[in-house]
ROGUKE-640372 format. One record per residue (C-alpha): x, y, z; residue in three letters. Coordinates in pm, 1 decimal, always signed. Layout:
N
FIMAR        u        v        w code
FIMAR        X        Y        Z  Ala
...
//
This chain:
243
FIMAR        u        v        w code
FIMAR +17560.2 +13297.9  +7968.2  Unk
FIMAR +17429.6 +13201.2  +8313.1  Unk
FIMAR +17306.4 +13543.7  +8506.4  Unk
FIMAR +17115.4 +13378.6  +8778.3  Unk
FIMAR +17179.8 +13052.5  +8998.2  Unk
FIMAR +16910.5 +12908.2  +9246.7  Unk
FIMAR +17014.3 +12729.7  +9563.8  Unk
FIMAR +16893.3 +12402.7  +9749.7  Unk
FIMAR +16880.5 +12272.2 +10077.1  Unk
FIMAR +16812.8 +11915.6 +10237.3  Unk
FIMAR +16714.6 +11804.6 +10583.4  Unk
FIMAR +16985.0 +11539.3 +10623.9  Unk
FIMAR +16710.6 +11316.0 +10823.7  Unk
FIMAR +16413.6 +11307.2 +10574.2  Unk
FIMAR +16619.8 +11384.2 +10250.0  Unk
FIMAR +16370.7 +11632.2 +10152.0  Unk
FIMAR +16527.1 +11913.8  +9943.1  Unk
FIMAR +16415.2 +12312.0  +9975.7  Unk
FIMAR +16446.2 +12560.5  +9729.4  Unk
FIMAR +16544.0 +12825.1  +9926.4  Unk
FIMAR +16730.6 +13111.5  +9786.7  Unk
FIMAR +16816.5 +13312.0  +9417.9  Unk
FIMAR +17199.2 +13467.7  +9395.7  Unk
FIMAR +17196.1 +13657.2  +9038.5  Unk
FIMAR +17476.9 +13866.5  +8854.3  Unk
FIMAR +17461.6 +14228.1  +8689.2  Unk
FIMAR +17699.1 +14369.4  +8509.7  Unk
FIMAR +18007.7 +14306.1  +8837.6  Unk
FIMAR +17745.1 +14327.0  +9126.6  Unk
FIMAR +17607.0 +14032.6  +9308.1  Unk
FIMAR +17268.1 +13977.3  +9447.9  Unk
FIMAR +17137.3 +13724.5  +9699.5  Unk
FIMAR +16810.7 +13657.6  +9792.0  Unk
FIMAR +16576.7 +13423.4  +9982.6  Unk
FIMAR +16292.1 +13211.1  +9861.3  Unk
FIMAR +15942.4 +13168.9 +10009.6  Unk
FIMAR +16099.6 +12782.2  +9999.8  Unk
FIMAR +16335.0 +12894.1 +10259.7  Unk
FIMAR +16038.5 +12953.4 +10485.8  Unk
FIMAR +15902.1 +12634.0 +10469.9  Unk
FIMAR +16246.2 +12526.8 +10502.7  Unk
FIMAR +16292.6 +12672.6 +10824.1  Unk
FIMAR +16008.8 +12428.1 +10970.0  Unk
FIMAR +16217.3 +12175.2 +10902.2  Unk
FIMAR +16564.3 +12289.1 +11043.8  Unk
FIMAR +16696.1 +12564.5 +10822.9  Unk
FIMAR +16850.3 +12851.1 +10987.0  Unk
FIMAR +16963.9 +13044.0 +10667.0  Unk
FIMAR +17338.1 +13085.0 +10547.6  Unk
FIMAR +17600.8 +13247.2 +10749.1  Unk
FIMAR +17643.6 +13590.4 +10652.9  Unk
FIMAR +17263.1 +13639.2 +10534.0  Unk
FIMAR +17025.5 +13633.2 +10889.6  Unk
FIMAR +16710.4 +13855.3 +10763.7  Unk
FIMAR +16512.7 +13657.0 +10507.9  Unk
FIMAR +16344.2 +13958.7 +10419.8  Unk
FIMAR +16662.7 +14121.0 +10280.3  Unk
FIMAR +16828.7 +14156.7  +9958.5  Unk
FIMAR +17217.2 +14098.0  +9992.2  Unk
FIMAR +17445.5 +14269.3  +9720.6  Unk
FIMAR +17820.3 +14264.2  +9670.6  Unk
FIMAR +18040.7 +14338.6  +9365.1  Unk
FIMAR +18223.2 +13991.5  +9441.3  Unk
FIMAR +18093.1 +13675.1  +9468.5  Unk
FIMAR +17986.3 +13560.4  +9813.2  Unk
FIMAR +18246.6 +13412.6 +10014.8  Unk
FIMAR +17988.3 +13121.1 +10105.5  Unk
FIMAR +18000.4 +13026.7  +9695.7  Unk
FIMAR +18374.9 +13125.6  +9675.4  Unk
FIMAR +18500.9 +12844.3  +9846.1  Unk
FIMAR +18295.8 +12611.9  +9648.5  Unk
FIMAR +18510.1 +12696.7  +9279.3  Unk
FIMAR +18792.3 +12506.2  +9253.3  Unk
FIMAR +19155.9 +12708.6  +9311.6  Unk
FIMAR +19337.4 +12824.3  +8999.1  Unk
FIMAR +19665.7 +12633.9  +9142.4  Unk
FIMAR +19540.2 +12323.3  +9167.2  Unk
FIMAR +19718.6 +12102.7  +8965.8  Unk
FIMAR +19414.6 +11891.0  +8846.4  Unk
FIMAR +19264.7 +12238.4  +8706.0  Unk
FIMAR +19277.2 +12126.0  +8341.8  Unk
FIMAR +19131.2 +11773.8  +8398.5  Unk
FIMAR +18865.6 +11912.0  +8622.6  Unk
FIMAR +18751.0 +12167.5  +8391.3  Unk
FIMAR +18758.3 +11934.6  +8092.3  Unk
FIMAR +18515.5 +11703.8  +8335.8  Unk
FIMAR +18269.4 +11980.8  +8301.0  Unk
FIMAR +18291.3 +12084.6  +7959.4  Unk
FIMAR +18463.5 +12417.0  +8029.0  Unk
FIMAR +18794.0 +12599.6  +7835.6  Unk
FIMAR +19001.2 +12860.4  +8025.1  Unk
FIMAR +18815.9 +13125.1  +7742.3  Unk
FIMAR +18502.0 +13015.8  +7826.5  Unk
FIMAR +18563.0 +12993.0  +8194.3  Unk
FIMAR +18340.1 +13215.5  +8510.6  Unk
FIMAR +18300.3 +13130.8  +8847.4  Unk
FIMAR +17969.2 +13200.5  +8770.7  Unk
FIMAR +17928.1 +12897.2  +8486.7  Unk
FIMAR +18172.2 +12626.9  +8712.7  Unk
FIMAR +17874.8 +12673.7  +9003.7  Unk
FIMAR +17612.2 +12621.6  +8757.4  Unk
FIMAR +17755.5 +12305.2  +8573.2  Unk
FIMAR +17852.4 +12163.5  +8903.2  Unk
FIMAR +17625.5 +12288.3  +9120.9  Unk
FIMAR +17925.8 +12390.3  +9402.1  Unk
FIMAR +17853.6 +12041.4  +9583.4  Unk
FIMAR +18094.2 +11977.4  +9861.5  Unk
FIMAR +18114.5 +11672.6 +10105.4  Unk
FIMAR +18062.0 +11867.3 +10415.4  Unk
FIMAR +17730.6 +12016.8 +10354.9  Unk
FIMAR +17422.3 +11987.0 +10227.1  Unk
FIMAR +17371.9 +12259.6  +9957.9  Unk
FIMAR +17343.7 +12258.7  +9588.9  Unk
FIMAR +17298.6 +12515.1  +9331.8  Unk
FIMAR +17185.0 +12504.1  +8971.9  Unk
FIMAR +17125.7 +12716.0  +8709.0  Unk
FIMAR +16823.5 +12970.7  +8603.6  Unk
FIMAR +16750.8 +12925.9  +8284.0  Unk
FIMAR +16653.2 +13177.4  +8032.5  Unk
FIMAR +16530.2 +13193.0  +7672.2  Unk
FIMAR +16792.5 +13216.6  +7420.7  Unk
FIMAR +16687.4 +13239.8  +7022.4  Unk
FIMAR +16360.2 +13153.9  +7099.0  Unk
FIMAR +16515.5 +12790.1  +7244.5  Unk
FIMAR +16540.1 +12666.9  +7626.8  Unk
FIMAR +16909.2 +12498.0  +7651.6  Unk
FIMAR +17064.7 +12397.6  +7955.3  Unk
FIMAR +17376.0 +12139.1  +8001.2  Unk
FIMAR +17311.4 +11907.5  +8377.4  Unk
FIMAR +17496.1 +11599.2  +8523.2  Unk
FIMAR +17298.4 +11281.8  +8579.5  Unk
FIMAR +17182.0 +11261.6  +8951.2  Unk
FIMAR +17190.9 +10904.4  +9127.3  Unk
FIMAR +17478.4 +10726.5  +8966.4  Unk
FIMAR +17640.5 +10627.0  +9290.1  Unk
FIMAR +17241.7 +10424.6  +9362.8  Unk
FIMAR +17279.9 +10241.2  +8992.6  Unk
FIMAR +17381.3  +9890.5  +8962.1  Unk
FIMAR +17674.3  +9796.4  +8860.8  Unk
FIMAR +17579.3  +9676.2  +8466.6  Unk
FIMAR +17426.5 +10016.5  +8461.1  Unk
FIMAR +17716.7 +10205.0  +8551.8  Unk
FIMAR +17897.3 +10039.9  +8307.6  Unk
FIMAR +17625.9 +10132.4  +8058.3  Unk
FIMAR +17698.6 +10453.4  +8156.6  Unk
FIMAR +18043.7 +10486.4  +8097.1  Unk
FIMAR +18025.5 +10332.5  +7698.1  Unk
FIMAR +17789.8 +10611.9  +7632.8  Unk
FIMAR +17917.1 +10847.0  +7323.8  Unk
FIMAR +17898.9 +11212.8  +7273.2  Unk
FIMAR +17544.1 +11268.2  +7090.2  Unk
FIMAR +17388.1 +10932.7  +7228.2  Unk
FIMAR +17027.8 +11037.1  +7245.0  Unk
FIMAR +16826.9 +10995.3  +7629.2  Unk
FIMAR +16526.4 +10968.1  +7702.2  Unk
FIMAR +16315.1 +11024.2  +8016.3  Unk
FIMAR +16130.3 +10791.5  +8183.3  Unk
FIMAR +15847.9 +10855.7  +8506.6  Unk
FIMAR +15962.4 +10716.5  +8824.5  Unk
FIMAR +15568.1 +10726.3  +8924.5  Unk
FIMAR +15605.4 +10523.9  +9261.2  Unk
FIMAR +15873.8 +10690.9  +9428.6  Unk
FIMAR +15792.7 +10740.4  +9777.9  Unk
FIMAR +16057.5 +11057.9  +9819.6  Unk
FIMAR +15960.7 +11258.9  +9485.6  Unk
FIMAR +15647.6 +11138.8  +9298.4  Unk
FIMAR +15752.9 +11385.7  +8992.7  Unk
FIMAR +16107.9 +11191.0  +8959.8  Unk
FIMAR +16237.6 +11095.5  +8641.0  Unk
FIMAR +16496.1 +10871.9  +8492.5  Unk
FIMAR +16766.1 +10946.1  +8263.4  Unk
FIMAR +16756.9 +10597.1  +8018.8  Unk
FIMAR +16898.9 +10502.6  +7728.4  Unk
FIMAR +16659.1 +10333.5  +7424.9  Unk
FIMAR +16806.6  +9968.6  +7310.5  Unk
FIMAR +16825.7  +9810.9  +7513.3  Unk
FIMAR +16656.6 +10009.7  +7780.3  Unk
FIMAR +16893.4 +10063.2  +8050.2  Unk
FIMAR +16863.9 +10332.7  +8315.8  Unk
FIMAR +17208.5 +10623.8  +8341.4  Unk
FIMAR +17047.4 +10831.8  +8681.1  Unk
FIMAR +16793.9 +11077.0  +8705.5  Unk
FIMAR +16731.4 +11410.4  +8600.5  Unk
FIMAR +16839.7 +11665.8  +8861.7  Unk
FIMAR +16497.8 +11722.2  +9143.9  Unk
FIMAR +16480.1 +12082.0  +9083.3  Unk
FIMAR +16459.7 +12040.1  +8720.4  Unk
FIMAR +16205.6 +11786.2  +8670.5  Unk
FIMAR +15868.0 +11936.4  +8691.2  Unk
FIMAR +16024.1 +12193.8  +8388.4  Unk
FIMAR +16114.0 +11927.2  +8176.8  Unk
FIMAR +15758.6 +11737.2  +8245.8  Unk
FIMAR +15614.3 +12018.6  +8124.8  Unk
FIMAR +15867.5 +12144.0  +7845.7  Unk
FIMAR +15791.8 +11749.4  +7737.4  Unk
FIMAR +15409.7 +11796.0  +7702.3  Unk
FIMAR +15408.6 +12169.5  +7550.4  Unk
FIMAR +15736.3 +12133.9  +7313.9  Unk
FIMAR +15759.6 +11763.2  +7208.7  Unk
FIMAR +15835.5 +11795.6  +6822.8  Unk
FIMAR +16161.7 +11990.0  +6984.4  Unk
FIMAR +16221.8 +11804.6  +7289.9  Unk
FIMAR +16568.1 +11626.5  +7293.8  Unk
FIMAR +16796.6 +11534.4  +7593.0  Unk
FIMAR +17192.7 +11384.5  +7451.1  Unk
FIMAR +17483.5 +11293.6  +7579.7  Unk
FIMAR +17738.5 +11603.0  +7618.3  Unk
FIMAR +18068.0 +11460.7  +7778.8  Unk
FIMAR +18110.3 +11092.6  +7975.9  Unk
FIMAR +18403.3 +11117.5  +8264.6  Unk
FIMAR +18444.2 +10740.9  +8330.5  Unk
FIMAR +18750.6 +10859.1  +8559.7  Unk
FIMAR +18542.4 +11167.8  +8741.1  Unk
FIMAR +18369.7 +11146.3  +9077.8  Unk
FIMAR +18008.4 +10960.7  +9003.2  Unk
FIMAR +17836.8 +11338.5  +9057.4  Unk
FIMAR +18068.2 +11441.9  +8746.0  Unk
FIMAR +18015.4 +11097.6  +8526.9  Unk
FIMAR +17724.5 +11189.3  +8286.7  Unk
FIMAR +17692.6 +11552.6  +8121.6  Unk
FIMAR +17367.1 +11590.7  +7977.0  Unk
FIMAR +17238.2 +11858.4  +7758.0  Unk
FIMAR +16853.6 +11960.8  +7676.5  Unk
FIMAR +16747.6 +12183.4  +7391.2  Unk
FIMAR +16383.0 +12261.7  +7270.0  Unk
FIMAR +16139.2 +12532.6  +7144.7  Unk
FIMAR +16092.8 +12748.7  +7419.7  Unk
FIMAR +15709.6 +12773.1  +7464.3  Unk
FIMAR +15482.4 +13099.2  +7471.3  Unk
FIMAR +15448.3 +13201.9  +7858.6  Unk
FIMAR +15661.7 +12922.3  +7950.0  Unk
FIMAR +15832.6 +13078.2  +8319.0  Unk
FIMAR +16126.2 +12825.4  +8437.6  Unk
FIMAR +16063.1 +12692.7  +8800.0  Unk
FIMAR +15753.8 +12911.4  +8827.6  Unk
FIMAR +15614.0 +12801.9  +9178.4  Unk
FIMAR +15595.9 +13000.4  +9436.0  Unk
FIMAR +15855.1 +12831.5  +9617.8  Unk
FIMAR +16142.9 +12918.5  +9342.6  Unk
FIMAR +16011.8 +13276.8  +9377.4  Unk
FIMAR +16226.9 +13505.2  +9594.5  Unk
FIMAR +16076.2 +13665.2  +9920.8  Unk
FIMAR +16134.3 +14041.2  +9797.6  Unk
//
């Protein structure tokens, strides 16, 4: 079960995305806090979230924040059932908590993302992502994309000379070698290392391809490996929360 989400923000003019806050559930209270990334953010435009002004504040509530409310999809929408089959969730499996991880509560009109915290379960680090950068692919690799099956193994690949994010990595398939997106930015320095310190273990497959979803909902991925000894998920300091 997902107990803690961390949240992202870009500067619409460089692209550049901040790590800048933690929101985390207890039992049926909520807690919100900011990053040190949110201070570097500020340098570059961020003036924090409505409804949370002191950085230097921990924000609790025994519902979820309004700001992440209106970011899970209504119960009375009549594309509920195709929407949550898109992201691999049943009605019994269902929190608002687990639709903001899988999707990461993107919405046109902003420029926020969150993303889940994992944490060690049996000894193993497991954590289900869509494929970032399918809308960029070409058009044969789209289609790629879309004849994937359920269990189709994926492997990851350096993008070493990308001027935005020199620790990038593709998503790609093995034969023939054709590229399905990238792994999400805030995950890829974790699975770099998870790679290196876990390989016998290390396996990324296909969970779920939505040929008819939006492109951000096309590929569900999953990753499962030995968790390693000391191993702390998104461990810099810019992940870390400011109290």
């Amino acid at each position: 079960m997902c107990k803690e989400l961390g949240l992202s923000w870009q500067n619409q003019d460089t692209r550049e995305w901040f790590p800048v806050a933690r929101i985390s559930k207890k039992d049926d209270e909520y807690a919100f806090r900011y990053t040190h990334g949110a201070v570097e953010a500020k340098k570059s435009g961020f003036q924090g979230l409505a409804g949370f002004p002191d950085f230097n504040h921990t924000y609790l509530s025994d519902i979820i924040f309004p700001v992440f409310q209106n970011r899970i999809m209504n119960k009375s929408r009549p594309d509920r059932d195709e929407f949550l089959s898109w992201i691999e969730l049943k009605d019994t499996t269902y929190s608002q908590f687990k639709e903001l991880a899988r999707t990461g509560g993107i919405k046109a009109t902003d420029n926020l993302q969150l993303y889940p915290i994992p944490s060690e379960t049996d000894g193993y680090y497991n954590v289900q992502f869509f494929s970032h950068g399918v809308s960029h692919l070409p058009e044969n690799y789209k289609d790629r994309t879309n004849r994937l099956s359920v269990g189709d193994k994926l492997y990851l690949c350096a993008d070493l000379q990308n001027e935005q994010d020199s620790s990038a990595l593709f998503l790609r398939t093995s034969d023939p070698v054709e590229l399905v997106g990238y792994v999400p930015k805030f995950f890829a320095k974790d699975f770099q290392e998870l790679f290196k310190r876990s390989k016998d273990s290390f396996g990324i497959k296909v969970i779920k391809v939505n040929a008819d979803a939006p492109e951000q909902l096309r590929l569900l991925c999953e990753i499962d490996c030995r968790w390693p000894k000391g191993f702390v998920p998104f461990k810099e300091s810019s992940f870390q929360p400011l109290v």
